[in-house]
N, C-alpha and C positions, 0 to 999 in steps of 0.2 A: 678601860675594858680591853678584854686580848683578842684574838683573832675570833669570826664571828662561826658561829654551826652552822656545817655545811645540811641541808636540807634538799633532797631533790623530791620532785613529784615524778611519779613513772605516769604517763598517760598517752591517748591514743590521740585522735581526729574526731569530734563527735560521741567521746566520753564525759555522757550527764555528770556521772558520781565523780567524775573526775573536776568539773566545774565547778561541784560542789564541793568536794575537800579543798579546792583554792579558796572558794569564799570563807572556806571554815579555818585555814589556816591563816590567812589574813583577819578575820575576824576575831584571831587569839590575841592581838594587838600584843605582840613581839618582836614586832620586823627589823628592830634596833640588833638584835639577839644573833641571828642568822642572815644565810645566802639561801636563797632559792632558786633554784636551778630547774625548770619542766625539760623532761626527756621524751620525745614521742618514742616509744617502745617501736615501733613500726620501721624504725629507720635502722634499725641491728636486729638481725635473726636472733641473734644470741638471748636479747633483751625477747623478743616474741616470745622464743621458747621456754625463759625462765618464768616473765609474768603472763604471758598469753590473758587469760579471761580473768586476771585477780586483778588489775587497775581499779584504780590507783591503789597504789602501792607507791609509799611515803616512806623515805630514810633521814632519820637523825643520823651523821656524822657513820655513816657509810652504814647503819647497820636498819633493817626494814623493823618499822615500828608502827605502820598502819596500812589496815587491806580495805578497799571499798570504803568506810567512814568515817572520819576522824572529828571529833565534836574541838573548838575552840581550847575549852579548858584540858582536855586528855594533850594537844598539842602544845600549849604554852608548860603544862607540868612537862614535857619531853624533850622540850629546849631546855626550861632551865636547870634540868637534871644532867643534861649535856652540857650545856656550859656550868656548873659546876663541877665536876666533872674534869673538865677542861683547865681549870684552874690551879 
């Protein structure tokens, strides 16, 4: 296998949905596949001003591919089309 998809979660302090798309991303049982990176948006103006109230906010391989809910199976189809892809 080549290098893994990079994946960040954008999220706050005390963001529910945000708790929730971790469980759902872990829940896609692909973790072999990618890196997961959590950003608290709070900590860069820049990052406030871009996602402000749309957390989470989910990036396959730098490009954003889920706002507010991501179901298991929509996540694991969006890695391995990234790591195909990648290949």
């Amino acid at each position: 296998m080549g290098q893994k998809i990079s994946v960040i979660l954008y999220t706050r302090p005390g963001c529910h949905l945000c708790e929730v798309a971790k469980t759902q991303i872990l829940a896609a049982q692909c973790a072999d596949l990618y890196e997961l990176q959590e950003v608290n948006i709070e900590t860069d103006p820049e990052l406030v001003e871009r996602y402000g109230t749309l957390i989470p906010v989910i990036t396959v391989n730098g490009e954003d591919r889920f706002r507010y809910r991501v179901s298991p199976a929509e996540f694991r189809e969006s890695v391995l089309k990234a790591a195909a892809a990648s290949t």
